[in-house]
C-alpha positions as CSV (number, residue, x, y, z in Angstrom):
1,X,0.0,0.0,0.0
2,X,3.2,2.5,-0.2
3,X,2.6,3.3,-3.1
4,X,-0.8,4.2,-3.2
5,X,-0.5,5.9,0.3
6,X,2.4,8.3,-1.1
7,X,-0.1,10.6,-3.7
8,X,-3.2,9.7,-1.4
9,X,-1.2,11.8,1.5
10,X,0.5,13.8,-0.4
11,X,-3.1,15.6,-2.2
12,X,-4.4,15.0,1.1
13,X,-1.9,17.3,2.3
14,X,-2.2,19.9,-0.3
15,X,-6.1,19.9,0.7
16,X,-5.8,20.9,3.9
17,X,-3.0,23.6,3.4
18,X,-5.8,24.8,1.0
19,X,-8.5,24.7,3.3
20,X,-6.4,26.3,6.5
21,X,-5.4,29.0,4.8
22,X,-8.8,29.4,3.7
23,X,-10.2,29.7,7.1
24,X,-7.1,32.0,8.3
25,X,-8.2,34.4,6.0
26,X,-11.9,34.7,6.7
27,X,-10.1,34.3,10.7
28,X,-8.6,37.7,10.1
29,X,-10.6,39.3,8.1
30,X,-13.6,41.7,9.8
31,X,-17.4,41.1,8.5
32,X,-20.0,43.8,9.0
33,X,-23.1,42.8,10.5
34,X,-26.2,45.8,10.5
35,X,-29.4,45.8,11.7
36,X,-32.6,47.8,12.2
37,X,-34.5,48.9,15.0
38,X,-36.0,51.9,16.5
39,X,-34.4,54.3,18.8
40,X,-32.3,57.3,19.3
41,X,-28.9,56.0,19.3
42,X,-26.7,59.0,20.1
43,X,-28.6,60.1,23.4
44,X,-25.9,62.1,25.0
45,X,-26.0,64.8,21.7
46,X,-28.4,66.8,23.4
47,X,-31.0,66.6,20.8
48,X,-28.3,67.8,18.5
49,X,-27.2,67.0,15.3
50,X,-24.0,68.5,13.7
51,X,-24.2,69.4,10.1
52,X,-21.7,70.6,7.5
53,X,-22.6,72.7,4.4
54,X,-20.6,73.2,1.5
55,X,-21.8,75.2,-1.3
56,X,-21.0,77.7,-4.1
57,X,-22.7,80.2,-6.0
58,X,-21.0,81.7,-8.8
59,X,-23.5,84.8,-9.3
60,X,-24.2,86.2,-6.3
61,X,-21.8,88.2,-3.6
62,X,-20.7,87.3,-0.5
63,X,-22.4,90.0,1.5
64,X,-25.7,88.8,0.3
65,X,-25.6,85.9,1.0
66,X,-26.6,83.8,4.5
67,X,-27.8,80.9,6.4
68,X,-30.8,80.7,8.1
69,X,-32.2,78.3,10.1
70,X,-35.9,77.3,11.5
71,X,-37.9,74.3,13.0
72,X,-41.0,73.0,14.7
73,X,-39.1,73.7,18.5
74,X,-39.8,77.5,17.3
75,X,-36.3,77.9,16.5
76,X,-36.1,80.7,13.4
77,X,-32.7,82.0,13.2
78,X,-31.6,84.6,9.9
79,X,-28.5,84.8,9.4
80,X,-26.4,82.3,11.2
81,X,-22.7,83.1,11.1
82,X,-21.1,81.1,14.1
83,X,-18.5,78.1,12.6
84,X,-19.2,79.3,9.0
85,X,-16.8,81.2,6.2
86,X,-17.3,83.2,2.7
87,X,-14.9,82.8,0.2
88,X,-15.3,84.9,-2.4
89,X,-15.7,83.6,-5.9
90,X,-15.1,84.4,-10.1
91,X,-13.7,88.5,-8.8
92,X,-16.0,88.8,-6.0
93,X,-19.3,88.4,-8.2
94,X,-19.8,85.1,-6.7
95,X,-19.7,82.9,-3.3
96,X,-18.5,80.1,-1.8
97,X,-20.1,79.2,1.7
98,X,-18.6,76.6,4.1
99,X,-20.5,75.9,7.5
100,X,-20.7,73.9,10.5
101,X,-23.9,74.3,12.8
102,X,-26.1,72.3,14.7
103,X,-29.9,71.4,14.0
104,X,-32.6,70.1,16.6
105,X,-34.1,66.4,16.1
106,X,-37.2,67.8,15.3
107,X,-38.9,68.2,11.8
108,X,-37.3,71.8,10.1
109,X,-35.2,73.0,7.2
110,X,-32.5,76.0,7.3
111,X,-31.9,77.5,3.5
112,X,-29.2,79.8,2.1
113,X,-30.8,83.2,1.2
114,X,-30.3,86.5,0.8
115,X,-32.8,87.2,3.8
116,X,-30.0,88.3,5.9
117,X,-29.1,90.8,3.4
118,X,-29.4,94.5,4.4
119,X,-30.4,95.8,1.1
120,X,-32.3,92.8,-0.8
121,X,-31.0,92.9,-4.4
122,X,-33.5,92.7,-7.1
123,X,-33.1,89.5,-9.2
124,X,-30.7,87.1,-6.9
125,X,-29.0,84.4,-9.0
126,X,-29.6,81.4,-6.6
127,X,-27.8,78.9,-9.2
128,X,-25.5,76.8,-7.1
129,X,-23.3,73.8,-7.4
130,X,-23.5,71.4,-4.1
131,X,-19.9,70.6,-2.6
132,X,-21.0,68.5,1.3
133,X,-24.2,68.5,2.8
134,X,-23.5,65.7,5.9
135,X,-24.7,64.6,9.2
136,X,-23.0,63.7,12.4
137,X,-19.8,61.8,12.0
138,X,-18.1,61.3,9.1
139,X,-17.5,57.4,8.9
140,X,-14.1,56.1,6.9
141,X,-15.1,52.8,7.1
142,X,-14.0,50.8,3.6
143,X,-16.5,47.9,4.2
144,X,-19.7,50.6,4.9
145,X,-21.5,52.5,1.6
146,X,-24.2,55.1,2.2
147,X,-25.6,57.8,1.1
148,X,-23.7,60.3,3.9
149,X,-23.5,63.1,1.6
150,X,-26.2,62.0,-1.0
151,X,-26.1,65.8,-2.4
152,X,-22.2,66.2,-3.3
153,X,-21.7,67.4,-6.6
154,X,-25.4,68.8,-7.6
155,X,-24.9,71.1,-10.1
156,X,-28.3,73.5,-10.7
157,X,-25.8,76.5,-12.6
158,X,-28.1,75.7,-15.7
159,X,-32.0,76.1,-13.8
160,X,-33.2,79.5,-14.2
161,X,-31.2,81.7,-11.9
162,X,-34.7,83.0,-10.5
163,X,-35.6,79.8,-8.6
164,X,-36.0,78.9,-5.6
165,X,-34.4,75.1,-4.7
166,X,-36.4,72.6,-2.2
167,X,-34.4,69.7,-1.4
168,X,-36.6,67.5,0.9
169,X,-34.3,65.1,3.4
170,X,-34.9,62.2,4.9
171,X,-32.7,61.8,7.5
172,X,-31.8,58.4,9.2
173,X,-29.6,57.6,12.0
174,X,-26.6,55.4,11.5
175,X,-24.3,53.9,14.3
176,X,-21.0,52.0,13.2
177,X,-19.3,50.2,16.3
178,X,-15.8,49.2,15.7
179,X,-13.9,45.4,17.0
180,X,-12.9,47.4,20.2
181,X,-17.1,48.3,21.5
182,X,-16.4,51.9,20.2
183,X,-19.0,53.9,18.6
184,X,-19.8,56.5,15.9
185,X,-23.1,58.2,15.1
186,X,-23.5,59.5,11.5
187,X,-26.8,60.0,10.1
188,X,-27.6,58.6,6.1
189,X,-30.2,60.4,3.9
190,X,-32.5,60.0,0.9
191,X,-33.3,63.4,-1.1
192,X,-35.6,64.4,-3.3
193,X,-35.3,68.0,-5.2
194,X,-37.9,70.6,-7.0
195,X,-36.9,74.2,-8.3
196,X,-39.6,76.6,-8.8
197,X,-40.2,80.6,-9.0
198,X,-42.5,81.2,-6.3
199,X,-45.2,84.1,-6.5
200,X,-47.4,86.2,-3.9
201,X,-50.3,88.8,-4.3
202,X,-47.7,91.0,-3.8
203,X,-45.4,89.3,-6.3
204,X,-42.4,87.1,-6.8
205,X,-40.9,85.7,-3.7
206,X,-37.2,86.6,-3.0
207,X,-35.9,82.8,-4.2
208,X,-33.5,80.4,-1.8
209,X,-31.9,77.1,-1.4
210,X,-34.6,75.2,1.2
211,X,-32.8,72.0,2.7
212,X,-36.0,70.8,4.4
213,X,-35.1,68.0,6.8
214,X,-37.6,64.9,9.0
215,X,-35.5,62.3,11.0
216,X,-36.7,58.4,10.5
217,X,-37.7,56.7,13.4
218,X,-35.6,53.6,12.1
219,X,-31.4,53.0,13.3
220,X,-29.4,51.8,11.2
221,X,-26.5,49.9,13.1
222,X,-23.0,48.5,11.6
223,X,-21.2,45.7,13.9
224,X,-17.5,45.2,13.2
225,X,-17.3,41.1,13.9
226,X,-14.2,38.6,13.3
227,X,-14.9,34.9,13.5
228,X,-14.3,33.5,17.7
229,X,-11.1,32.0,17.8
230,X,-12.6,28.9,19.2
231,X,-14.8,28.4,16.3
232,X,-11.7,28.9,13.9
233,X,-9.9,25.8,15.9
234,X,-13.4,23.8,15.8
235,X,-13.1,24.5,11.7
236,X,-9.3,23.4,11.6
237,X,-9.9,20.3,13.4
238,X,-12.9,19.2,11.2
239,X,-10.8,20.3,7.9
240,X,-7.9,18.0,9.4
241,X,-9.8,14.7,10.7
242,X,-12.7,14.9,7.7
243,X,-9.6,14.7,5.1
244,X,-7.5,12.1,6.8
245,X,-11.0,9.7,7.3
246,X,-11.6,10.5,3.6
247,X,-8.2,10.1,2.5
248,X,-8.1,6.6,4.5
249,X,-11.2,5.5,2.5
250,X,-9.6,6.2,-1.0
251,X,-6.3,4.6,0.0
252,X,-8.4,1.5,1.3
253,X,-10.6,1.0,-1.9
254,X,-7.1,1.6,-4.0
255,X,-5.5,-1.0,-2.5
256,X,-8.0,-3.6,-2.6
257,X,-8.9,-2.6,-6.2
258,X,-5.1,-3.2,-6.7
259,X,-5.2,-6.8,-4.4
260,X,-8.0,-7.6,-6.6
261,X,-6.5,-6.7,-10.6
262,X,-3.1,-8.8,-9.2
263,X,-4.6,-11.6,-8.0
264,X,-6.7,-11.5,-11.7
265,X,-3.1,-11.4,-13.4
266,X,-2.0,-14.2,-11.9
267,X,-5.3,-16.3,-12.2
268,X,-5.1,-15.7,-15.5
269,X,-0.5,-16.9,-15.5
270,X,-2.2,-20.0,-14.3
């Protein structure tokens, strides 16, 4: 049986280095496991959630434009400049705006406008292009894709310069705990957009860029996991004993399939 034992262990062998270094690799490697459910996950925010706005438009100056922000806690702020920069853009005809406030978890929108203005000018250009709009935490995580900031890159310098923009946010909690139990709140959301020029009895309504935001009720949470160590030695020793039984089967059968043929051969000397 030597000679059939030799290939038998030596494939045998091969087979297991396969399957352990299989099972090493899925060992080290991280899986992400999310779930569902309902509940506010970052509690100690205070009702808080940080937001950062990045946006440009080419056609209207600086000192016109602002932030202003409102919601259903009777917050109604016009103007807000605390954490938030103008860069002036194309000479000075245009605008660059860059800020970093905080909104209540309550249904509400805040909108870039010229309402802040101290002389309103008569036909504001509100065409924009849409750098970052993102919630909470920003999450590096390779293994994770969302929608974190849904609105980077929208472009609106072709709508009519006249309109007023309504992007409608749905925003949605999102918790990502690492392999060490720590964690990071971020928030995802869906958007939907409309432009429009907007009229009164009195006439046309000075336009702006609305960013009106509701929270979901729903979580979304992402686990960082790696396989238990004891279920990695549970694998090896299956991969180990399941090939050897095997590999003693085929080596069996070859060698009384090869008993047999001889014993044939010399039936047939005789």
């Amino acid at each position: 049986p030597l000679l059939t034992s030799v290939p038998v262990s030596v494939c045998c062998c091969l087979f297991i280095l396969f399957l352990f270094l299989s099972e090493l690799t899925g060992f080290i490697a991280t899986e992400i496991v999310n779930e569902l459910y309902v509940d506010d996950p970052d509690k100690d925010s205070g009702g808080k959630i940080e937001v950062n706005l990045n946006i440009s438009l080419p056609n209207l100056h600086c000192e016109l434009v602002g932030l202003d922000i409102q919601d259903e806690m009777g917050r109604h702020e016009v103007g807000h400049i605390d954490n938030s920069m103008k860069i002036p853009l194309n000479n000075g005809d245009g605008c660059r705006f860059e800020g970093h406030f905080s909104i209540n978890k309550v249904p509400g929108n805040f909108h870039v406008s010229t309402h802040s203005a101290t002389a309103q000018p008569q036909n504001p250009d509100m065409t924009h292009v849409i750098h970052k709009l993102s919630f909470g935490d920003k999450l590096q995580v390779h293994n994770v894709h969302g929608a974190f900031n849904a609105l980077e890159g929208a472009d609106k310098l072709s709508s009519n310069p006249l309109a007023s923009h309504d992007y409608i946010l749905k925003i949605v909690p999102t918790v990502y705990e690492d392999m060490g139990g720590k964690q990071r709140y971020s928030y995802q959301y869906t958007v939907a957009n409309k432009e429009y020029v907007a009229y009164s009895h009195t006439g046309r309504i000075i336009p702006a860029i609305w960013f009106r935001y509701d929270l979901s009720p729903i979580t979304v949470k992402y686990t960082e996991r790696r396989q238990p160590l004891y279920r990695f030695i549970t694998s090896i020793c299956a991969i180990i004993g399941g090939t050897f039984t095997v590999a003693g089967i085929l080596d069996s059968c070859i060698f009384t399939a090869s008993e047999a043929w001889k014993k044939i051969q010399l039936g047939k000397m005789q």
